[in-house]
N, C-alpha and C positions, 0 to 999 in steps of 0.2 A: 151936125155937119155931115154932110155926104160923104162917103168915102169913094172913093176912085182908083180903079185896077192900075196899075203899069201894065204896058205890051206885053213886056215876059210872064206875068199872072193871066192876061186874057188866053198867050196864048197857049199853056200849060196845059196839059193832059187833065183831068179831072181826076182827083183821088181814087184810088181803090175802097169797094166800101164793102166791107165783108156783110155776111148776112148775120143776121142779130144773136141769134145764136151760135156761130163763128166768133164772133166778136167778144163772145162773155167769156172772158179765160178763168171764170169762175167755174164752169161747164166746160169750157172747150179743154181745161189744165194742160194746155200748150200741147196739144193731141200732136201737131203734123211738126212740132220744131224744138230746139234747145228749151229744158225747164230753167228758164231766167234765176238765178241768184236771187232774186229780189223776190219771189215767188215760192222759194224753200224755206216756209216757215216753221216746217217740223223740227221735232227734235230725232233724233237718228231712234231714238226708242218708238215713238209715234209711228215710225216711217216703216221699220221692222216690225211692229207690230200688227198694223193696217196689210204689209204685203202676207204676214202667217197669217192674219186671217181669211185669205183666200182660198189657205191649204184643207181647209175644213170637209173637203170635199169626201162622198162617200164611195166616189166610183174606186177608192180604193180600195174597202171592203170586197167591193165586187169583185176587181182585178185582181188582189190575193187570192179568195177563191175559188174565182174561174183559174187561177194557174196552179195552182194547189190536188183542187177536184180533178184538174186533167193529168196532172205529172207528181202528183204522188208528194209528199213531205219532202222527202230531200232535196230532189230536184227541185220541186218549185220554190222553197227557202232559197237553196242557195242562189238559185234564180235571181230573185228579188234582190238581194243582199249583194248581187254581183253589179246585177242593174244600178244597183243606190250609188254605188263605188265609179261607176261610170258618168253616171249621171254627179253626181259631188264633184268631179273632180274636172268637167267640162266647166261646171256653174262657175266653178270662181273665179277665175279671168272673164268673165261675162258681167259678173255680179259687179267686180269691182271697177271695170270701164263705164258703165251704164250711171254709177254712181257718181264715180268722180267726173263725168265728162256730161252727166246732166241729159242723154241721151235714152230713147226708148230701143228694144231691140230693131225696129225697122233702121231709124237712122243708125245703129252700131252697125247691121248686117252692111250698109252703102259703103260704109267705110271700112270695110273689116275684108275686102276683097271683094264688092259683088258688083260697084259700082251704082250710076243712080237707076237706070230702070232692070240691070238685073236684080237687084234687091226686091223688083214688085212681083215677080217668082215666091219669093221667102214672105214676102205679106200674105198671099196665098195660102202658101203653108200656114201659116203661123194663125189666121184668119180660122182655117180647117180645126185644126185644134183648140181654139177655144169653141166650134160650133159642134165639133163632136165630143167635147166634155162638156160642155152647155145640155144637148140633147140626152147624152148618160147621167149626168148630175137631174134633171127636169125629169128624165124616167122615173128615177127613185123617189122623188116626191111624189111625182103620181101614183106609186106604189105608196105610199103611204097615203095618201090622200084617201085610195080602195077601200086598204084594209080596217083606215081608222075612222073614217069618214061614210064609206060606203062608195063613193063618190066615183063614177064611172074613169076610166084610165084617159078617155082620149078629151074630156072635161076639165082630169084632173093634169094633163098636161098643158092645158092652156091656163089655168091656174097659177102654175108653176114657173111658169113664160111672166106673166104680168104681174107677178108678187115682186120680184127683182125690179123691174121697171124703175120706181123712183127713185134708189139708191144709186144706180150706173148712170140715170140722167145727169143726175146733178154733178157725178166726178169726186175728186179726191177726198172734199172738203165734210161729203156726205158720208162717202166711203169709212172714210177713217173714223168718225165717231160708229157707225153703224162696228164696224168689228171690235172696237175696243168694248163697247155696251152688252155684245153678245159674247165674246169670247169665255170669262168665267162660266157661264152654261153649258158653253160647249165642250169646255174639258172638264166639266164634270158628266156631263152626259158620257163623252168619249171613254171615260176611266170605269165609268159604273159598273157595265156587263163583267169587266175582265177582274175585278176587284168580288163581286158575286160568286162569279166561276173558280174563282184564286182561295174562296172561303170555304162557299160549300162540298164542290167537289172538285180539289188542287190532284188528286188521282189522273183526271180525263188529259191534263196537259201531257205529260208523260207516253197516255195514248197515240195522242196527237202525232207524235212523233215518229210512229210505226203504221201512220198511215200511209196508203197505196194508191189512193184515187178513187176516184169512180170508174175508170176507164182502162181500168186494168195494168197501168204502168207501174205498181208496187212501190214499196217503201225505200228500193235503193236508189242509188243513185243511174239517172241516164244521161249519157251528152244528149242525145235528141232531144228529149226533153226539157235538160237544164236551157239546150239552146233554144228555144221554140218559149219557154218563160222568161227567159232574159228579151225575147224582143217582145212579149207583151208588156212587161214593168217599162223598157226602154221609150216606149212609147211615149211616157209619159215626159219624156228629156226636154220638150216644147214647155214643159213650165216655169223653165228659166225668165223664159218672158213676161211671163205675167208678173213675177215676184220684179225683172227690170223694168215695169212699169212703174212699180211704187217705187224703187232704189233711186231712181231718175228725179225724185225731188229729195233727195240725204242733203243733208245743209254738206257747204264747204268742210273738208277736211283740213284741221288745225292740230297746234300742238296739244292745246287742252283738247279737245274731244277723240283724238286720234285711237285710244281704245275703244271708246265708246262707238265711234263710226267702223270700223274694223267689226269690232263684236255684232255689231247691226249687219252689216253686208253678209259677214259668213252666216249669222242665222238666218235672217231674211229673204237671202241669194240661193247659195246650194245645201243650207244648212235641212230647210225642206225638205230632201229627203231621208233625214233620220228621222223625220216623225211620220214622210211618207212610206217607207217600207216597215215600219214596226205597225202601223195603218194599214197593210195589205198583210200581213202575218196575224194581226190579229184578225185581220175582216176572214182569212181563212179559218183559222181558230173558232170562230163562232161557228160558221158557215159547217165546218165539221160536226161538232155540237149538235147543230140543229138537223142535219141531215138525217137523221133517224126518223124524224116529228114531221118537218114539213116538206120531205121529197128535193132530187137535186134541184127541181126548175126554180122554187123559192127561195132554196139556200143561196143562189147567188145573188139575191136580190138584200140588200143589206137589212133592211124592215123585220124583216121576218126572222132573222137570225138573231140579230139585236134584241128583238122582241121577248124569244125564247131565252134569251141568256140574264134579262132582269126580270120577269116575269117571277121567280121565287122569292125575289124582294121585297119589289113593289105591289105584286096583288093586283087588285081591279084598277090598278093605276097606271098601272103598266104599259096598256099601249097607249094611251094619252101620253103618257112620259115620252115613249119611244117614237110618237111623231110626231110632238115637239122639237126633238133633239135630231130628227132630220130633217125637217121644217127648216129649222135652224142653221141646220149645216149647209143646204141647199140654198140658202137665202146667203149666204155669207160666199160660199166660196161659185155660184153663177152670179154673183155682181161683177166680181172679178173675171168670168168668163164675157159677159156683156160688155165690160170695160173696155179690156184688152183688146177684146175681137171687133171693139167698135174704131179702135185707136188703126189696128191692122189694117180694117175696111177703108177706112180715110185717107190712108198713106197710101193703099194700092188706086181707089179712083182719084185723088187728085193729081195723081202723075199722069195716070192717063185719060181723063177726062178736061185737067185745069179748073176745074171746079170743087169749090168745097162748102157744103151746105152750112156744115157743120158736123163736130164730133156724133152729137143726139142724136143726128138721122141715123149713122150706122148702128146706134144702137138696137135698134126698129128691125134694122136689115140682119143681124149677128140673129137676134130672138126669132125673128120668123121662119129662117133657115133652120134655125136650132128643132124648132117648133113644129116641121115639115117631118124631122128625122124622127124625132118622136112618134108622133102621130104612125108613121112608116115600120114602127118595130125597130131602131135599132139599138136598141138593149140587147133584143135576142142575139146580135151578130159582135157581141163586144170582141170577144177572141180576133176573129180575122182582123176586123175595122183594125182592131190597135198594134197587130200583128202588120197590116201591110203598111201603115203609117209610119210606124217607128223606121222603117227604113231611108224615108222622104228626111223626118223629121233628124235623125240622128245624122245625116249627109251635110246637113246646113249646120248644124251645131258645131259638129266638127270643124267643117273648114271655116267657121268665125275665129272658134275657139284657136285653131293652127293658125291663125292669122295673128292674134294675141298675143299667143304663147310665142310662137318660132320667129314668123315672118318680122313683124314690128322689133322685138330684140335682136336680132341679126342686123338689122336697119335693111330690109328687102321690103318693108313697104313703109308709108309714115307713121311716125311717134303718136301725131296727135287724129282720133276720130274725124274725117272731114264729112261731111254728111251733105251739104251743099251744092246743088244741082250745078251754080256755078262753076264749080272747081274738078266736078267730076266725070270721069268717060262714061260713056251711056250702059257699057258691058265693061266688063273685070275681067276675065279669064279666068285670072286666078283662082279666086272663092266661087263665081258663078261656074265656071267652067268643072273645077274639082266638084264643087255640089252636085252637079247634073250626072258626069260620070258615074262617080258612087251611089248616086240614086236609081240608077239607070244599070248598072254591074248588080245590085244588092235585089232589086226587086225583079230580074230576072234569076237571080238565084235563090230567091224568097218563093216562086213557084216552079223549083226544081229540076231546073236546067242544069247545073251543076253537080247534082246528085243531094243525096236528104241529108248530108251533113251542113253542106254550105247551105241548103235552103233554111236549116233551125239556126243557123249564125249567120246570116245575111244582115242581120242591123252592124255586127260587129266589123263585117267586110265592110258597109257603106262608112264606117267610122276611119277603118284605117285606110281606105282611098282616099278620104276627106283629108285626112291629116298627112299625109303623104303628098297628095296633089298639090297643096298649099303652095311647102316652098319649093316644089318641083316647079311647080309653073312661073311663081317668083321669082325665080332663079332666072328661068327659059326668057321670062317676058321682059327680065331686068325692072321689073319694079315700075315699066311706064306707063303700065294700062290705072294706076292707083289715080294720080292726078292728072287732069289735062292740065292746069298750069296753075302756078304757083297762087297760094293764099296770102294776100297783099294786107286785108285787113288785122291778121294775126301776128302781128309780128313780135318779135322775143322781149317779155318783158312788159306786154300790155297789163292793162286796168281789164281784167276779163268781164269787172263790172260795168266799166264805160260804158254810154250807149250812142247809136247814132239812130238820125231818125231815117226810116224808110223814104225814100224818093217817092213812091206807087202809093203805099197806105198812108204815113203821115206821121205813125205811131215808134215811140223810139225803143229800140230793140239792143240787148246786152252785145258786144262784139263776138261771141262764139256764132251768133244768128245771123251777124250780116256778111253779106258780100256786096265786091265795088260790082256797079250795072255798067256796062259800056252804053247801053241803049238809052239808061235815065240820067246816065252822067253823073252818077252821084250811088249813094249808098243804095242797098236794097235788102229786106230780110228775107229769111229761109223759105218761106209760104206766098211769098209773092213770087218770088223767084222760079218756084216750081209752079204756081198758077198761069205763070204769063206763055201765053201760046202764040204768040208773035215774034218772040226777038228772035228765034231759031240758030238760040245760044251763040251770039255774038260776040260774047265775051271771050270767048278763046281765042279768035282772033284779031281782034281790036285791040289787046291789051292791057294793063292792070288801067286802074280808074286815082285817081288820087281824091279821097274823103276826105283832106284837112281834119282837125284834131275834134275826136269824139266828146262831146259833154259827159259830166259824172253823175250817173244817177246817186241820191242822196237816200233816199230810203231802204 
């Protein structure tokens, strides 16, 4: 029997039909919108474990130290050790919204004060740093590739680019077995040098302690100094996001798992950096060690310190062993750099393109950039790079963070994450406005318009304008730049698992995801929503939409 349209079917818009690779949320793991309930099939161990194995990374070797060799033991510990304490204590109001509310940092930043396209500022940023820890993490393989391999640097940096490749393609599902499979190597690799050194000769650490630098700053303590190595470590505060990429699928929190989810957030979250600053204390620790044998330019390079520190163990096995074990680390923690920076890139051009190829292509675009910088030498520049960064990057953290912590408890902005192009003004003041200032006040006193004290604490200023500005502007703006108008499909006491199906694509989407469309008359999800370049947000002023009552997804 023939079937035959109704008028209303002929004369319906044609579906939205994403590109094939868009469309596999096996690949795409819900890159530009809410990680669906139905879709969280980790166990909060799985989920914490797959995020620390991103932390594997060696540029922290390097960054202890380059902070270390420049500022002397004191200073550059307490540095580091200060840094951790800042960074810890932003992460976990970040760590624990991204979780419970199923969001990546881009959608947290929309909602957290920045609005929808001031947030494509902070994709930027956030974009930035996984490309320039992608490119210092790809160095150091290539430095291993050199020494162990023979293998020319700007060869072995394209190497380095395309080993990562199949693991970030594929997304979470890849991700996650890839670091559980590797992880026991890695901390045994990690342990070995400083376990050698702790045997043979436990004397040298004691040394360690009374050293001065390369650079003439001495063994005591300097504020210049202390300040100038707290914003290199700080730099690294942008890793919150990469660990909220994985936190973003923790199963629902219940009564039964509720330590177990907690335990997961805070290791997985900001827990990262206790093993990141003990990671830059010892990468200086070698790097000291070895500075007699292979000159400072090597010593910063983590290969060659490592090298020298198992080398009385292992014997002719040695550097085999030791470019394994950065091999390894590089492959585990620039999947995560590709990941993230692929998630970033997505979320900044389909806001402003309306296009979205899919997650995979940005992954192409994070590696090639990455791959540019390399090639260019910036290893050699690691100091300034993460020096002038952390000012950008600690500006945005902050005022999320102040958004979390102050604003939302006071009730000066909303309770719940809105992320939703629908619901949201185009700019924030709040969080985008505070960001900019403190980025903008910090990095002109970062090149010493202020004088050389606030030029070495400049990350520390761009933090307390961030957290200041917050609910100063909160206050000022009264809280109306957060929503253009109210959220109709969330109402108190939803099925957060219900779903309704999208008007535009077809496909049915959990209710954190949709919004009512005035233009489709009917439901619409988060990614259609921000693809469509025609309605020219008519929903603000058209009014709520009424969805009648959402089906219940069953699986």
């Amino acid at each position: 029997m023939t079937e035959t349209l109704s008028d209303a079917e002929k004369s319906a818009p044609p579906k939205r039909r994403y590109a094939p690779l868009a469309a596999n949320e096996n690949r795409e793991d819900y890159s530009l919108r809410f990680a669906a309930h139905s879709f969280r099939k980790w166990s909060p161990f799985v989920v914490a474990t797959t995020a620390l194995g991103g932390i594997a990374y060696l540029a922290d070797f390097a960054i202890g130290a380059s902070i270390v060799l420049s500022y002397g033991f004191t200073s550059g510990v307490l540095a580091i050790l200060a840094a951790a304490v800042v960074i810890f204590v932003t992460g976990v109001p970040i760590a624990a919204a991204c979780a419970k509310s199923g969001v990546d940092m881009d959608l947290l930043t929309r909602g957290a004060g920045f609005g929808y396209f001031g947030s494509t500022l902070t994709s930027l940023v956030y974009a930035s740093f996984t490309v320039i820890f992608f490119s210092l993490e790809g160095s150091i393989m290539g430095q291993a590739f050199e020494l162990a391999l023979g293998i020319p640097l700007p060869i072995g940096y394209l190497l380095a680019t395309l080993i990562v490749l199949p693991f970030a393609l594929y997304g979470m599902g890849a991700v996650a077995k890839m670091q559980t499979w590797t992880q026991p190597l890695w901390i045994a690799g990690l342990v070995l040098p400083f376990v050698v050194v702790l045997v043979r000769e436990p004397g040298r650490f004691a040394e360690f302690t009374h050293f001065g630098g390369t650079e003439g700053a001495g063994a005591g303590f300097s504020a210049i100094g202390f300040g100038f190595g707290m914003g290199v470590a700080l730099s690294l505060i942008g890793q919150i996001g990469e660990q909220a990429d994985y936190l973003r699928f923790m199963p629902e929190k219940t009564a039964e798992n509720k330590r177990a989810w907690w335990a997961a957030v805070l290791a997985a979250g900001p827990g990262w950096v206790i093993l990141g600053a003990a990671k830059q204390i010892g990468g200086a620790l070698l790097a000291f060690l070895a500075l007699g044998v292979v000159g400072k330019t090597h010593a910063l390079e983590p290969i060659a310190p490592y090298l020298e520190a198992v080398k009385p163990a292992l014997g002719p096995v040695a550097l085999t062993f030791a470019a394994l074990f950065v091999v390894v680390s590089q492959i585990k923690i620039n999947t995560t750099n590709a990941y993230s920076g692929s998630l970033s890139f997505a979320n900044f051009f389909s806001r402003v393109l309306h296009r979205h190829p899919g997650r995979v292509w940005y992954v192409l675009v994070n590696c090639g950039i990455a791959l540019a910088l390399m090639e260019f030498g910036a290893f050699g520049f690691l100091n300034k790079i993460l020096g002038f960064y952390s000012n950008v990057a600690i500006a945005w953290i902050g005022a999320v963070c102040a958004d979390l912590v102050i604003a939302k408890p006071l009730g000066l902005s909303p309770r719940h994450i809105e992320f939703k192009r629908a619901y949201l003004h185009k700019i924030n003041p709040v969080g985008f406005g505070s960001m900019v200032v403190a980025s903008a006040v910090s990095i002109v006193a970062y090149f010493g318009a202020f004088g050389p004290f606030l030029a070495a604490f400049s990350p520390l200023l761009a933090l307390v304008i961030a957290i200041v500005g917050v609910p100063t502007l909160a206050v000022a703006t009264r809280g109306k730049y957060y929503l253009a108008r109210p959220n109709t499909v969330l109402t108190p006491g939803a099925d957060l698992r219900a779903t309704h199906t999208c008007s535009v694509c077809g496909d049915p989407y959990e209710l954190p995801d949709v919004a009512d469309c005035a233009k489709q008359d009917g439901p619409i999800c988060s990614l259609c929503c921000t693809l469509d370049s025609t309605c020219h947000d008519v929903c603000r002023t058209a009014g709520p939409v009424a969805l009648g009552l959402p089906s219940i997804r069953t699986t």
